[in-house]
C-alpha positions as CSV (number, residue, x, y, z in Angstrom):
1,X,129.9,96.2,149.9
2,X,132.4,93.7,149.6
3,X,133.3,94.6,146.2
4,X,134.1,98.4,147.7
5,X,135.6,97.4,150.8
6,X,138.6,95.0,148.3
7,X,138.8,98.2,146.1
8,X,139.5,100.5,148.6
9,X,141.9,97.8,149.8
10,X,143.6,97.6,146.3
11,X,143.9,101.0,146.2
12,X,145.3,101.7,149.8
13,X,148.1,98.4,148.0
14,X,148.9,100.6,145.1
15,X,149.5,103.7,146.8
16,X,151.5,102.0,149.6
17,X,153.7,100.5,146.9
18,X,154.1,104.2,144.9
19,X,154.8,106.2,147.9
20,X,158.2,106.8,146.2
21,X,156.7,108.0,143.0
22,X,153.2,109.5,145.1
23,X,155.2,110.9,148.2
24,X,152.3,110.4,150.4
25,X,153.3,108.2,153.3
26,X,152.1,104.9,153.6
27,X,151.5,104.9,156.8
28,X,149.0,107.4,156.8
29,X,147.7,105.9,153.5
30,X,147.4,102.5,155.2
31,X,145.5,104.1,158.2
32,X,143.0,105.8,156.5
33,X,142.3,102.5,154.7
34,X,142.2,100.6,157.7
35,X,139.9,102.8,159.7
36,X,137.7,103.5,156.5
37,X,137.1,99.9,155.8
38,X,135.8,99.5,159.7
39,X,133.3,101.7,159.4
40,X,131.9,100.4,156.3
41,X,131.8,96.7,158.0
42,X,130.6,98.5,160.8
43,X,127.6,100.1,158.5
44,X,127.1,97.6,156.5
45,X,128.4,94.2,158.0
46,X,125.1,92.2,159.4
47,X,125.4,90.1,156.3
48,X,129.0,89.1,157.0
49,X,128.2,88.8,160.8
50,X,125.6,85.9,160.0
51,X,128.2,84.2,157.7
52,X,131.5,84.2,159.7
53,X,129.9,84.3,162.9
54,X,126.3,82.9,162.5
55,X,126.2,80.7,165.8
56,X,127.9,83.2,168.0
57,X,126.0,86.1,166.6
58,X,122.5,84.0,167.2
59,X,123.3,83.3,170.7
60,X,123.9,87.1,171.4
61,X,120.7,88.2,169.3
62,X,119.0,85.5,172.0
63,X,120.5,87.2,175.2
64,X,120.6,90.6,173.8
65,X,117.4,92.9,175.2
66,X,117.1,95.0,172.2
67,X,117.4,94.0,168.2
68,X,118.3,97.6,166.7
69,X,121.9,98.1,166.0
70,X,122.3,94.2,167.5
71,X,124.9,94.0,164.8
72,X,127.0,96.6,165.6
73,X,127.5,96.1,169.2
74,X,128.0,92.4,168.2
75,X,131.3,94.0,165.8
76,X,132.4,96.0,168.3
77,X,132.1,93.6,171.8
78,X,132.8,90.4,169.7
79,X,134.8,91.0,166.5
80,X,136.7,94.0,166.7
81,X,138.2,93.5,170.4
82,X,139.6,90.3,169.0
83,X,141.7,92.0,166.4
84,X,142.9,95.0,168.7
85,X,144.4,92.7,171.2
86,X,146.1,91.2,168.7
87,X,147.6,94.5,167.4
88,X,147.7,96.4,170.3
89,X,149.8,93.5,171.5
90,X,152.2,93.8,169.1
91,X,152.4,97.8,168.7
92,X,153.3,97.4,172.8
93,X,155.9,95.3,172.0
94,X,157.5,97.7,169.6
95,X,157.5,100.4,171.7
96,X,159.3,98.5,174.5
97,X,161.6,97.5,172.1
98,X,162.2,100.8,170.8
99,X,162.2,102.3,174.5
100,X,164.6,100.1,175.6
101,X,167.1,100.7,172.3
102,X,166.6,104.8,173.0
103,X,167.7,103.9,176.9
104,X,170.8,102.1,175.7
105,X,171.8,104.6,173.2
106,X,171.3,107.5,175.3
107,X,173.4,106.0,178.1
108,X,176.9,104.9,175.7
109,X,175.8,101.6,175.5
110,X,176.6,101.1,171.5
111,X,179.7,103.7,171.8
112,X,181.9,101.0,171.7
113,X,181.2,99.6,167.8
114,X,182.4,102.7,166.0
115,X,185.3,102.8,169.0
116,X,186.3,99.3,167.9
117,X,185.9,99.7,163.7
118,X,187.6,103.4,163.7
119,X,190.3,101.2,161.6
120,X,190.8,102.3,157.8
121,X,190.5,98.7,156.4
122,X,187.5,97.7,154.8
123,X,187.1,94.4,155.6
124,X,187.2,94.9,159.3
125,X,184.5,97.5,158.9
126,X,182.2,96.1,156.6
127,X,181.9,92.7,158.2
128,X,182.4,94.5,162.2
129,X,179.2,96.5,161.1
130,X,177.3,93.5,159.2
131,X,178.4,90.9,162.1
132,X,176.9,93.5,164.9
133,X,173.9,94.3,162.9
134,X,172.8,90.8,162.5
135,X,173.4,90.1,166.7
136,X,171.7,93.3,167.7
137,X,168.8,92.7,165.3
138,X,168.1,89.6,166.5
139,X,167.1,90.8,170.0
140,X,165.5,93.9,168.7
141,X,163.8,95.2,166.1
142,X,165.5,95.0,162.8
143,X,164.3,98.8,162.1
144,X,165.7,100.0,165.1
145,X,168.8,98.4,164.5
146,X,169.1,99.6,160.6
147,X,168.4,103.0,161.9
148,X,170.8,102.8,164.8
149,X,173.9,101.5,163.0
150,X,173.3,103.8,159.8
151,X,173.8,106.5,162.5
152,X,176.9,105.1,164.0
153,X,178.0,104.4,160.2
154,X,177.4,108.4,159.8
155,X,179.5,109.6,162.5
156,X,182.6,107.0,161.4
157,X,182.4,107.4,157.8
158,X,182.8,110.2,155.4
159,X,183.0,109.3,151.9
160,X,178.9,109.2,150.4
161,X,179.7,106.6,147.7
162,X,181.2,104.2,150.1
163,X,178.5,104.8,153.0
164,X,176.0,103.6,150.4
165,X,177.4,100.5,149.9
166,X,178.2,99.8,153.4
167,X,174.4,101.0,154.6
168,X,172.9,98.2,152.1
169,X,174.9,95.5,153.9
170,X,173.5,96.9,156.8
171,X,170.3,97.2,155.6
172,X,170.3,93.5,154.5
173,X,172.0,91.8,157.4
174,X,169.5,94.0,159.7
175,X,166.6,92.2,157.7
176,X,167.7,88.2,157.7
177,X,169.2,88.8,161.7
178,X,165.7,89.5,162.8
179,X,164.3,87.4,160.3
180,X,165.6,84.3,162.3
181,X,164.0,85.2,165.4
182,X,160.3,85.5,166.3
183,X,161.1,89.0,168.0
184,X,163.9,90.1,165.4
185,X,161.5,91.4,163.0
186,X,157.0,92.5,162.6
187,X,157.1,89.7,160.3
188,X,158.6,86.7,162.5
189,X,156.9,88.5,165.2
190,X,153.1,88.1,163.4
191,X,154.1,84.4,162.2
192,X,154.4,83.6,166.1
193,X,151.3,85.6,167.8
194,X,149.7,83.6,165.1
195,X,151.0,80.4,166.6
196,X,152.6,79.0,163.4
197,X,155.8,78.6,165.0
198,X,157.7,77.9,168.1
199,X,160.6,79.8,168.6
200,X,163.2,77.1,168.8
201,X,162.4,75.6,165.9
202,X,162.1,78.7,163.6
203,X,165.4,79.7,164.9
204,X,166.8,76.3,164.2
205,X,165.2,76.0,160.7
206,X,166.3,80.1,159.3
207,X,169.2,81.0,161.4
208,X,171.8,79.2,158.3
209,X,169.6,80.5,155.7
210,X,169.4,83.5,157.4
211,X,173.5,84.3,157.8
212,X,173.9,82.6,153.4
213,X,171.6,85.5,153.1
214,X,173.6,87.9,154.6
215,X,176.9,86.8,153.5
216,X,176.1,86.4,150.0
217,X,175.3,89.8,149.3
218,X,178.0,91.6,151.7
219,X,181.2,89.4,149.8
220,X,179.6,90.9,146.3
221,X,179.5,93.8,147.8
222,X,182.7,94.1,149.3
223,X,184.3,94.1,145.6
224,X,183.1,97.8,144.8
225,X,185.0,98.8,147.9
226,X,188.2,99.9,147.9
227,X,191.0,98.5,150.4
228,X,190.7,101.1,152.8
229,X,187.6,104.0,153.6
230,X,187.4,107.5,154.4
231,X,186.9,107.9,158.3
232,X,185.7,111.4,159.6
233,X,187.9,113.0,162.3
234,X,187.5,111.4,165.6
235,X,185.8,113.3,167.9
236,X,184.7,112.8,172.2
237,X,180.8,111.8,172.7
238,X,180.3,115.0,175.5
239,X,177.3,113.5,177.8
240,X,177.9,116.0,180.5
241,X,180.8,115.7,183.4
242,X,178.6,113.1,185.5
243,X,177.0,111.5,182.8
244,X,179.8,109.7,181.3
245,X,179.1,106.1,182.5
246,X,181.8,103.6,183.6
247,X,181.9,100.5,180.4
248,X,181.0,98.0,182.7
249,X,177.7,99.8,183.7
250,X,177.0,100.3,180.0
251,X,178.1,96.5,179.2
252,X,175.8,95.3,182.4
253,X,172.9,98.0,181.1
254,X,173.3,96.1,177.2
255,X,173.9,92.4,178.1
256,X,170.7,92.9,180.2
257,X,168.5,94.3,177.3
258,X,169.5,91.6,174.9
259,X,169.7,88.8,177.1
260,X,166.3,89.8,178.7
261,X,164.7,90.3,175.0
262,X,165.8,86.6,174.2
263,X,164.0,85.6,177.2
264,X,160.8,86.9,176.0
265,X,159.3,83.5,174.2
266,X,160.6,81.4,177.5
267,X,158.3,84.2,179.2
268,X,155.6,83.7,177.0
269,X,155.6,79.9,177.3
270,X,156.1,80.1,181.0
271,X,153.1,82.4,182.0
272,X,150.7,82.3,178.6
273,X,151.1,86.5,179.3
274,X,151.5,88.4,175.4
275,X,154.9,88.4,174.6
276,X,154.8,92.7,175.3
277,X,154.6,91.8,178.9
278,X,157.9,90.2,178.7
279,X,159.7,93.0,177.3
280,X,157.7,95.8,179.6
281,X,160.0,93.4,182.4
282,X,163.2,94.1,180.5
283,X,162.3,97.9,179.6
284,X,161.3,98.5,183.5
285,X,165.1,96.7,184.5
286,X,166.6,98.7,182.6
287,X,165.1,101.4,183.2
288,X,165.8,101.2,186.8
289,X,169.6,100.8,186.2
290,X,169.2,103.8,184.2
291,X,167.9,105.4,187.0
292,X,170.7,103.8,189.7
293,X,173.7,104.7,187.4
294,X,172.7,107.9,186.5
295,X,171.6,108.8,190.1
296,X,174.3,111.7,190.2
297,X,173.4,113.5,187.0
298,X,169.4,113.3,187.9
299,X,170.2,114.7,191.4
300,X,172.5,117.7,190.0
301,X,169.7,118.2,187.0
302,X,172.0,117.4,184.2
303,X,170.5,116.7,180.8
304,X,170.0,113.0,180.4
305,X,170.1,113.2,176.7
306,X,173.5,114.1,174.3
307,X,172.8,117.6,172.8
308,X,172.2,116.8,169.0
309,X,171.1,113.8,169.2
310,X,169.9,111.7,165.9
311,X,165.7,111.4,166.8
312,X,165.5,109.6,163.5
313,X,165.1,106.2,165.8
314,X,162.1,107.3,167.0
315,X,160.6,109.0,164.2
316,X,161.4,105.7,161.9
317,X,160.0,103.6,164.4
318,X,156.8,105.2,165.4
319,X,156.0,105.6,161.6
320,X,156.3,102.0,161.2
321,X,154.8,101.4,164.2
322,X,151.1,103.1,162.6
323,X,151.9,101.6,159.2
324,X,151.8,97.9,160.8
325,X,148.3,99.3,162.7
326,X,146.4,100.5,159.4
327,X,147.4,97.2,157.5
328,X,146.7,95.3,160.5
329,X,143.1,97.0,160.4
330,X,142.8,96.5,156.8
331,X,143.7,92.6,156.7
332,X,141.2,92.4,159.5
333,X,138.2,93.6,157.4
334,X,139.7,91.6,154.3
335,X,139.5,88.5,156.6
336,X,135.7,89.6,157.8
337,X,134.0,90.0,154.5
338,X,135.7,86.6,153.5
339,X,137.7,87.8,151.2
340,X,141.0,86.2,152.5
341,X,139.4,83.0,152.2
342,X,138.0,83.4,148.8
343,X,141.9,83.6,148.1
344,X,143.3,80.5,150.0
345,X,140.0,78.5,147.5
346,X,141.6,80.4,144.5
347,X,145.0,79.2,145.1
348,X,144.4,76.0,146.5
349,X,143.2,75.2,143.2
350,X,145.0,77.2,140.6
351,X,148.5,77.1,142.3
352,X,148.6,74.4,145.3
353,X,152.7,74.4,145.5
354,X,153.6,77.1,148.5
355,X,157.1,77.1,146.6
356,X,156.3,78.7,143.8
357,X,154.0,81.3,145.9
358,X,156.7,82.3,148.2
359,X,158.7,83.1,145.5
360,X,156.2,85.3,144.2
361,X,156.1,86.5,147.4
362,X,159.3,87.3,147.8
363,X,159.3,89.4,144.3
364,X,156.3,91.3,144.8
365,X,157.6,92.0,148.6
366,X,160.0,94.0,146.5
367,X,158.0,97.1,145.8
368,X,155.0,96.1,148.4
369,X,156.3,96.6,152.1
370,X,157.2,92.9,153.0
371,X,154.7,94.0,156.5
372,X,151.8,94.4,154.2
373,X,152.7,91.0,152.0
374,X,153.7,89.0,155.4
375,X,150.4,90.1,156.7
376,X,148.3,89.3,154.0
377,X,150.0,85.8,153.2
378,X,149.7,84.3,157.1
379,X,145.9,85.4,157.0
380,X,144.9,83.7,153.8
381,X,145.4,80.5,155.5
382,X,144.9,79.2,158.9
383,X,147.6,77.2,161.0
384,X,146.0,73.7,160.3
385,X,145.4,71.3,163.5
386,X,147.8,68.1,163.6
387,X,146.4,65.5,162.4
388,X,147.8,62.0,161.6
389,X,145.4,61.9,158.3
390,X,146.5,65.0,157.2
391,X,148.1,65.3,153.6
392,X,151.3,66.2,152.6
393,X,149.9,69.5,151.3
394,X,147.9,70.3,154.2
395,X,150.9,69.4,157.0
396,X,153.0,72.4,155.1
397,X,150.5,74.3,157.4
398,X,150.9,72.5,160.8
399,X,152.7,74.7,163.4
400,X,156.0,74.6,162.5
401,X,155.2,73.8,159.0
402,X,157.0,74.9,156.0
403,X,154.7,77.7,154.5
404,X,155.4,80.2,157.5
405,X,159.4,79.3,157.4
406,X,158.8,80.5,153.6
407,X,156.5,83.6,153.9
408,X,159.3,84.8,156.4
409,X,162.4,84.5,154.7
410,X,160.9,85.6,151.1
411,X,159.0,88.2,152.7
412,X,162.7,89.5,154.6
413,X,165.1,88.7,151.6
414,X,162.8,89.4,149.0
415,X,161.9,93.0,150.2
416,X,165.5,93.6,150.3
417,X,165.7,93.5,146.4
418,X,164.5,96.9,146.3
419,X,164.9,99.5,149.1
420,X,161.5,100.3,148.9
421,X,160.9,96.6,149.6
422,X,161.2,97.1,153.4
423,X,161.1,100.0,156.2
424,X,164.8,99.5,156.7
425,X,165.6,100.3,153.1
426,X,163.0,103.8,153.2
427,X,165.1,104.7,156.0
428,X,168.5,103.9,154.5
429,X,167.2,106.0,151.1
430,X,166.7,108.6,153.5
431,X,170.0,108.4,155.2
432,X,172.4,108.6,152.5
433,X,169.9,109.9,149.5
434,X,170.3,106.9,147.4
435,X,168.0,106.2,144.6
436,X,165.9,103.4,143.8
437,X,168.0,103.1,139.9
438,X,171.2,103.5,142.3
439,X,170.4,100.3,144.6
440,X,168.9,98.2,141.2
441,X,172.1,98.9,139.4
442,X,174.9,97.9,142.3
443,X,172.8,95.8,144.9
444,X,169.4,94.2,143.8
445,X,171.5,91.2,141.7
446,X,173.7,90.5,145.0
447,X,170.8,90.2,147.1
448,X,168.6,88.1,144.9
449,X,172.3,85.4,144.6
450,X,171.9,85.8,149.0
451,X,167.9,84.8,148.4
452,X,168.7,82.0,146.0
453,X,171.6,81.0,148.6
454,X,169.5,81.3,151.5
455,X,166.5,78.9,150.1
456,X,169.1,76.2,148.5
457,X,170.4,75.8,152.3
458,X,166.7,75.9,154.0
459,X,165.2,73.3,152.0
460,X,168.6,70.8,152.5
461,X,168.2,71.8,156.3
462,X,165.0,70.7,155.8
463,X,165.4,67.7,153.8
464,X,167.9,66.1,156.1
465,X,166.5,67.0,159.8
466,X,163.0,66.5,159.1
């Protein structure tokens, strides 16, 4: 059974990575494979049950009052709640995140980028939309942000060829601002439910690397740009006559969702609550100011929402939302049938150098969604207890150690060398029809010279604060 459950696994890999060339979507592909491999450890798991779990499944065979199917209630009270907490945790979070970014938008609250960059030069543009990017996608999701500002890049620009290059920079500074930040990104965000990192300290330790990265590839860039881009005609955002909101309710309604989002981990740490419980706070704030400022238009029973609005946000979102679930399901069996730790024996002894494995990583992370590689690299190995007799090998996997800072900033900048590489990048291919040949030919080179930039200032952060 284990040899059918990895194969199925493999499979669900492959087609994930060839959705471009398959068109089937990998969420639904890593879904099926998720649920699938359930019900065959359900079926078939006693076997694994005694090996991973022998003493806890021995003391429930001793209190249990019947022995048929003792297995399979053990999987599903013992095993399988464990794992959905954990995701459900973090599918909640994501769904705030993405509520509270739909609130914002809806009420004006980002009207005031495009208002401030409807200027024809290039430089104020490209680097006003890359410097907002990286902000915003350090509070929130970096999808939701890509999504959000290759809207707002729609509606100010006009010429296709220059969109495209001015979507990648978004596309990469959307991936190393949440990459910084243990809620910027479903990566960062998995590294810290796992409790490999503390949020100061991964800040500290990825926030330089994290804006080399992002500068890098947006001053190559910027050379295939001419000085000045095509704007489309300016045109007035009609919410309705009492729906218009004053700026300072929008600025109080914005300052509050980002400011509230970086309180999250001081939430956490405070009252040992999931980090989601945090952002259902902000989310219910804001959602009451929405209500307050907006009192007028809900009274008279205008609509709320801007007729012909962009649902891509949500459709992006929620799509990435179930592809994080089904890998999350499939890792979990991976790690049941012992699989993951068959591969943290193999590479302990053929590879033992974390260096050379986050940067092939970062390469395959390329064309494999850096969710599924992220996912899979933080479960092969477990965060390992401080210990004053521990090697120098094994403290690269303490909390705080210098594995997870790796799988992070590979998995991020890495699955920007392709645009299938991360969920931003499908969405930007969407946006502006750009090809996979296209992004190789103008952007992949740039962003691996940001990757090499972004390591080279890590590991002399590194070298001369710890």
């Amino acid at each position: 059974m284990t040899i059918v459950i990895v194969i199925l696994m493999l499979l669900a890999y492959i087609f994930i990575a060839s959705e471009h060339v398959t068109h089937i979507n990998k969420a639904a592909t890593a879904m099926f494979a998720g649920v699938v491999g359930w019900i065959l450890y359900m079926c078939m798991g006693t076997d694994f049950v005694y090996r991973m779990h022998g003493p806890e499944f021995s003391q429930f065979l001793a209190g249990a009052t019947y022995s048929a199917g003792a297995a399979q209630e053990f999987i599903a009270s013992h095993v399988f709640v464990h794992y959905s907490a954990y995701i459900g945790s973090i599918v909640l979070y994501l769904l705030t995140t993405m509520s509270i970014v739909d609130v914002l938008s809806n009420n004006g609250c980002f009207d005031f980028i495009t208002a401030l960059l409807r200027v024809r030069n290039t430089n104020r543009i490209l680097w006003g939309f890359v410097l907002v990017t990286f902000i915003i996608s350090a509070n929130f999701d970096n999808l939701t942000t890509a999504v959000l500002m290759l809207v707002l890049m729609r509606r100010l620009l006009s010429n296709e060829r220059q969109r495209r290059y001015v979507g990648s920079c978004i596309v990469i500074a959307a991936c190393c601002g949440g990459c910084f930040t243990v809620i910027g990104d479903v990566t960062s965000l998995m590294v810290w439910a796992k409790e490999a990192v503390t949020p100061s300290d991964f800040s500290a330790s990825l926030v330089l690397p994290a804006l080399i990265g992002t500068a890098i590839p947006t001053l190559l860039i910027r050379q295939s740009l001419p000085e000045h881009l095509d704007l489309n005609r300016s045109r007035v955002i009609f919410r309705g006559d009492d729906t218009s909101m004053p700026l300072w309710q929008k600025l109080v309604m914005l300052v509050l969702g980002m400011a509230g989002l970086w309180f999250v981990p001081s939430f956490h740490r405070i009252t040992l609550l999931p980090p989601f419980m945090g952002s259902v706070c902000v989310l219910g704030i804001i959602w009451m100011l929405n209500e307050i400022f907006n009192s007028r238009s809900i009274r008279s029973e205008q609509p709320m929402l801007l007729p012909g609005s962009d649902r891509r946000l949500h459709y992006e979102v929620l799509q990435v939302i179930m592809f994080f679930m089904g890998v999350a399901l499939a890792i979990s069996v991976l790690v049941e049938i012992g699989a993951m730790d068959w591969c943290s024996r193999w590479l302990d002894r053929n590879i033992h150098d974390i260096y050379i494995l986050s940067l092939f990583m970062g390469v395959v992370s390329s064309f494999l969604d850096n969710v599924c590689l992220v996912l899979s690299a933080i479960n092969v190995y477990d965060v390992f207890p401080s210990a004053d007799s521990a090697t120098a090998y094994q403290q690269l996997f303490m909390q705080n150690g210098q594995y997870w800072h790796l799988v992070v900033i590979s998995g991020c900048l890495g699955g920007c060398l392709l645009p299938i590489g991360n969920t931003a990048g499908y969405a930007f291919m969407r946006s502006e029809d750009t090809s996979i040949w296209w992004y190789v030919r103008n952007i992949s080179l740039k962003v691996l010279l940001g990757w090499i930039g972004a390591l080279v200032a890590y590991f002399v952060i590194d070298y001369f604060v710890r």
